[in-house]
Every structure is written in structure tokens, then in C-alpha cells.
C-alpha positions as CSV (number, residue, x, y, z in Angstrom):
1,X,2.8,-21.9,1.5
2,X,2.1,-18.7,3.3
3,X,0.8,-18.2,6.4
4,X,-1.0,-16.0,8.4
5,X,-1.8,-14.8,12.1
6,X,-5.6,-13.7,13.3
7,X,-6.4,-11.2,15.7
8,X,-8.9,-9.9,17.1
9,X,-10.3,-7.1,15.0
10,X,-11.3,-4.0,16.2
11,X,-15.3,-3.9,17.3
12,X,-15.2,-0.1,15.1
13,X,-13.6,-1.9,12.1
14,X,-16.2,-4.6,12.1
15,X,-19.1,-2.9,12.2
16,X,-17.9,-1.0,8.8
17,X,-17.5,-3.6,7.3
18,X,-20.9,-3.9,5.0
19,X,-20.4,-0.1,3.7
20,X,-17.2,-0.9,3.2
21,X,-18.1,-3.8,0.6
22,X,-20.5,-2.1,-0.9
23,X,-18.3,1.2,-1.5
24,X,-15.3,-0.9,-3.0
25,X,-17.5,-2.7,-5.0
26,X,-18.7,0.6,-6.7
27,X,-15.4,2.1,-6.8
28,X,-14.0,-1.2,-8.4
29,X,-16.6,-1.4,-11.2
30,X,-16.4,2.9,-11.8
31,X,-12.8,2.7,-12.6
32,X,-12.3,-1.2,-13.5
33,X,-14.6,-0.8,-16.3
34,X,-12.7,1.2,-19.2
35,X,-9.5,-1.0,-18.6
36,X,-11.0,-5.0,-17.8
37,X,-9.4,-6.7,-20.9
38,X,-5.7,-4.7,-20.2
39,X,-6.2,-5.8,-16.2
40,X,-5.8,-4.1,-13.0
41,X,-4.9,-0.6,-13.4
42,X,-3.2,1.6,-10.5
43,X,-5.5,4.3,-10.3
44,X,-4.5,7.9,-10.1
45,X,-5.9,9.8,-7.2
46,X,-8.9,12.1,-8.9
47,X,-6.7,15.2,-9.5
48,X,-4.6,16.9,-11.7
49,X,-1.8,17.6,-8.9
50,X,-0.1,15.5,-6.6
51,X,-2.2,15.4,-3.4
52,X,-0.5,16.7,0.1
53,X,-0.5,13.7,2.8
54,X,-1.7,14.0,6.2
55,X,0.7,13.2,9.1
56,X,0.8,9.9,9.9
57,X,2.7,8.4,12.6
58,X,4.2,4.8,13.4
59,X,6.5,2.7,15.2
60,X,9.1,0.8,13.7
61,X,11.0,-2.1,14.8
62,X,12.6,-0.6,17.8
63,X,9.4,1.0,18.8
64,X,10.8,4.6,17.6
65,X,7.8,6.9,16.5
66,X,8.0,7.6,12.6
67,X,6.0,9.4,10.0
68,X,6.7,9.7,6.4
69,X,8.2,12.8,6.0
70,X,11.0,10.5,7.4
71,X,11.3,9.2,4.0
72,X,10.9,12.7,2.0
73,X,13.3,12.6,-1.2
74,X,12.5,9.0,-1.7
75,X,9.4,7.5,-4.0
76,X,7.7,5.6,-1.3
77,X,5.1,3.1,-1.9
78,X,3.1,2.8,1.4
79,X,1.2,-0.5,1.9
80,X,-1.8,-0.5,4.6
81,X,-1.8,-4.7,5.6
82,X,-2.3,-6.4,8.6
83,X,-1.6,-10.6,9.0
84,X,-5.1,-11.5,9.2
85,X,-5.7,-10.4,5.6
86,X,-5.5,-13.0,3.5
87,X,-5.4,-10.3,0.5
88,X,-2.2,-9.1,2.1
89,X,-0.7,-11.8,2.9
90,X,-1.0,-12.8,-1.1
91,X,0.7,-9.9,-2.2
92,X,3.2,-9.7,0.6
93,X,6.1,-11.9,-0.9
94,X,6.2,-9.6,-4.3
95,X,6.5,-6.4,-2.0
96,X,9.5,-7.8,-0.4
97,X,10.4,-8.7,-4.4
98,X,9.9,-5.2,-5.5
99,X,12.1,-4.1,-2.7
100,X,14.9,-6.0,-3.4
101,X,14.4,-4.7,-6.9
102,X,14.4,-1.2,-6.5
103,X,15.3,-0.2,-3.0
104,X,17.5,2.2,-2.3
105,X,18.0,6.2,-1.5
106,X,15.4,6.8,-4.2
107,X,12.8,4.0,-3.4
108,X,11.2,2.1,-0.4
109,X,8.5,-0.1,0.3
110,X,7.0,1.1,4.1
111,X,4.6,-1.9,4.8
112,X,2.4,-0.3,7.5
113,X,0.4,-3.0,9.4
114,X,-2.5,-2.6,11.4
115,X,-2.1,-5.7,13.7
116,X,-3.4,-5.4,17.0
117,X,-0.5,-7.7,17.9
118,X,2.1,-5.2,16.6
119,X,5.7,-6.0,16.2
120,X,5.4,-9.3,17.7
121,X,3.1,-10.3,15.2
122,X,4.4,-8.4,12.1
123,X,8.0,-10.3,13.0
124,X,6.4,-13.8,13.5
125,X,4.5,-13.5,10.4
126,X,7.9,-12.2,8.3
127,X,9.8,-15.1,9.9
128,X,7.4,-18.0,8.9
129,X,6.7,-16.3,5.0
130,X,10.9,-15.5,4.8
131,X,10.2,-11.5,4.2
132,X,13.4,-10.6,4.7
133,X,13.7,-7.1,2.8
134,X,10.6,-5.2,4.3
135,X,11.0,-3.1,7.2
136,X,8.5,-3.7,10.7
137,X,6.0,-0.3,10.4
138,X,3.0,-0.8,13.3
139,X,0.5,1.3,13.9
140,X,-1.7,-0.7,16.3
141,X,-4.2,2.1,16.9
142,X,-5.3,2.0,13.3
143,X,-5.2,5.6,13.3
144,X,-3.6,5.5,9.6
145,X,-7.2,4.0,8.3
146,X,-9.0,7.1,9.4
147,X,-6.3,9.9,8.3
148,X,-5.7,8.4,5.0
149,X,-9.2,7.4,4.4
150,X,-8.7,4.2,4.1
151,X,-11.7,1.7,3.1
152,X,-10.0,-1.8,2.9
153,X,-6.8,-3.5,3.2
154,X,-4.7,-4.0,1.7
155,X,-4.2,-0.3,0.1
156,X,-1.1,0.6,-1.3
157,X,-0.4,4.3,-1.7
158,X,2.4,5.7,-3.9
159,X,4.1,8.7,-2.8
160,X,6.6,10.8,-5.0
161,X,9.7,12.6,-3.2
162,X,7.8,15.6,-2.7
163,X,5.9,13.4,-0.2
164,X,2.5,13.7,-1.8
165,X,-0.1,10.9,-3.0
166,X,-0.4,10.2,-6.8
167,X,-1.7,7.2,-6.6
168,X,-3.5,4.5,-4.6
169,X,-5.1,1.1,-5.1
170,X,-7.1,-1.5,-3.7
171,X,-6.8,-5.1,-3.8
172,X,-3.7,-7.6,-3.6
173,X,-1.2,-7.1,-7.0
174,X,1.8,-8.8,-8.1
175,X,3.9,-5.6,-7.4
176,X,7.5,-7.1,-8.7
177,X,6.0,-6.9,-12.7
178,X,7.9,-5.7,-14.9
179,X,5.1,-2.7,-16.2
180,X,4.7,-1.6,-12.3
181,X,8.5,-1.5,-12.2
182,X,8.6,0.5,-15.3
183,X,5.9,3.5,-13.8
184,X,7.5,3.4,-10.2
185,X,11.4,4.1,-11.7
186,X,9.6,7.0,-13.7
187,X,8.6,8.5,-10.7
188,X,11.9,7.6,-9.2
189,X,13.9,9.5,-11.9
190,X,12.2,12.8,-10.9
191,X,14.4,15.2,-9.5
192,X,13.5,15.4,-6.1
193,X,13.3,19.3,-5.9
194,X,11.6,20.1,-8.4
195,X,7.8,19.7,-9.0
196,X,6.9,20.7,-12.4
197,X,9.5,17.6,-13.3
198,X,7.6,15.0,-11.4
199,X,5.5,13.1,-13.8
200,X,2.0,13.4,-14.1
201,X,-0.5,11.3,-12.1
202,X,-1.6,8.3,-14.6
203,X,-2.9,5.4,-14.2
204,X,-0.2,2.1,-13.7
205,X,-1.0,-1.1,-15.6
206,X,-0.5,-4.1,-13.9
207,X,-0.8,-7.8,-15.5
208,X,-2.8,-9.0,-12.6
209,X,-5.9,-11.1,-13.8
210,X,-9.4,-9.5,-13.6
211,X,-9.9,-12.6,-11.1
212,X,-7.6,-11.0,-8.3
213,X,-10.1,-11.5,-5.0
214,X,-11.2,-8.1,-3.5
215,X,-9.5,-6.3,-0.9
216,X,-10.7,-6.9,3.1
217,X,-13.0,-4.4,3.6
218,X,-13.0,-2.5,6.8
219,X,-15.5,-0.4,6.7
């Protein structure tokens, strides 16, 4: 059984949270619609090229400040969470799956929470749910939500070596299936200099049931 630790969320995240709903629930049905019967589908960001990332910084375990160009010529798939989302903490053990899987110089999972609590809480949590391959990220200011536009948690943002978004989604999935594995490696296999041979933006079909609850909004 999993478990999870509440804090206190911030008074600025709260009040968003009624926009927030109703703008996932209109992005959801937009790109859901097309692709219901084949199930979740890991949507492209709208544009033709790989989209730049702004600079986002973090802590990690030791409280050393990070951002991800730290993990430039790796496929990074970034993962906005925090402990008192029970859509995280669902999704949370396949991440650590996926990890095992495929982590290495050319791949990483970087789970970024949002927890008020930060380390403390991000190490309790791991320790009573046995996440034992994921790395500690914090950012307790929740600065990341704002730079990366982010409208719910948990979002997970894939990253190709180049360190540029091609794709994002919202909502829990079960990140350790075997057609998610498949799209990641492609992105993987990419030479890590070169741009015209990084694969196209498209989107990545999970199994994941049409059922699979809605993210936590925060706006």
C-alpha cells in the first residue's frame, strides 16, 4: 500500500485551483478525443521543433543547487510531483520501475517535488513506498510551476539530449509499459549532437485506461 505525506499547500496554489480544473478539463477532452479507444496518449508539445527549456533550478539530496542542463546528453524525463498528490503518489512506483529499466548515461528519471517539507519529506515518503532508484530533486519554492507553466501535478516532461521539451503530459501513467519504453529508447538512440537525427515530436501511446483519475490541479 502506498502512502503519502500532506502539507500545507501554498495559499497562491490554492486559490488556482478552480482555473486550474477547468483548463485541464479542456485540454484533456481537446487532445483525448481522437485517441479514447487506443488510451492515454503522451502528447507532443504543439510544435514542429523541439521547444528550448527555461532554467530551472533545484536542490538535490545534499542540498547542492542543480538545473537540467546538468543532465544535457541524456533523454531526461522530468516529473513535477509532490507527496500530497495522490495522482503522484500512484504513478510514483512505475517511475522508479522505468528507471531501473532504462537508466543510465543516456536516460534518467529527475522526479522534481514540490513539497514544502523538501528533502525530509521526499526521503520519508521514498523510505515508506521502497523507491529506491529515483534521485531526491526539491524545489520547495515552487518556482518550477511558474517557469515551466505548469497547470497540475503530476506533469511529466520529456526532454531529448539537446535539453529541449518534446513532450509533456498530465495525469498519473503506468510509465514502466512496454509502448512508453519503446518511444523513450527512440529518443534515447539519437545521437546526442546532432539535431536533425533526433526524432520528431509525436505523440507516445500508453495502455493506461481512459479511467486514469485527473491530475491535482494547482491552478
Amino acid at each position: 500500500m502506498l502512502h503519502s505525506t500532506r502539507d500545507a499547500q501554498p495559499l497562491h496554489v490554492l486559490s488556482r485551483a478552480l482555473l486550474g480544473a477547468a483548463a485541464l478539463l479542456a485540454l484533456g477532452l481537446a487532445l483525448a478525443a481522437p485517441a479514447v479507444a487506443a488510451g492515454f496518449t503522451f502528447t507532443p508539445y504543439p510544435t514542429t521543433k523541439p521547444l528550448p527549456l527555461a532554467k530551472v533550478t533545484f536542490e538535490n539530496a545534499e542540498g547542492k543547487t542543480m538545473n537540467l542542463a546538468d543532465f544535457k546528453g541524456k533523454v531526461v524525463l522530468l516529473n513535477i510531483w509532490a507527496t500530497w498528490c495522490p495522482p503522484c503518489v500512484e504513478e510514483m512506483p512505475t517511475l522508479n520501475k522505468l528507471q531501473v529499466m532504462l537508466g543510465g548515461k543516456d536516460f534518467q528519471v529527475v522526479p522534481l517535488s514540490i513539497d514544502k517539507g523538501g528533502r525530509i519529506a521526499v526521503k520519508s515518503f521514498y523510505d515508506d513506498n521502497f523507491i529506491d532508484h529515483l534521485p531526491i530533486y526539491v524545489d520547495p519554492t515552487t518556482h518550477a510551476l511558474d517557469t515551466l507553466n505548469i497547470l497540475g501535478t503530476p506533469t511529466t516532461i520529456l526532454i531529448d539530449k539537446q535539453g529541449r521539451e518534446v513532450a509533456r503530459t498530465l495525469g498519473p501513467q503506468d510509465w514502466d509499459k512496454p509502448a512508453v519504453v519503446a518511444q523513450i529508447k527512440r529518443y534515447m538512440a539519437a545521437p546526442a549532437k546532432s539535431a536533425q537525427a533526433q526524432p520528431q515530436p509525436q505523440a507516445l501511446q500508453t495502455t493506461v485506461a481512459a479511467a486514469t483519475p485527473a491530475a491535482q490541479a494547482l491552478r
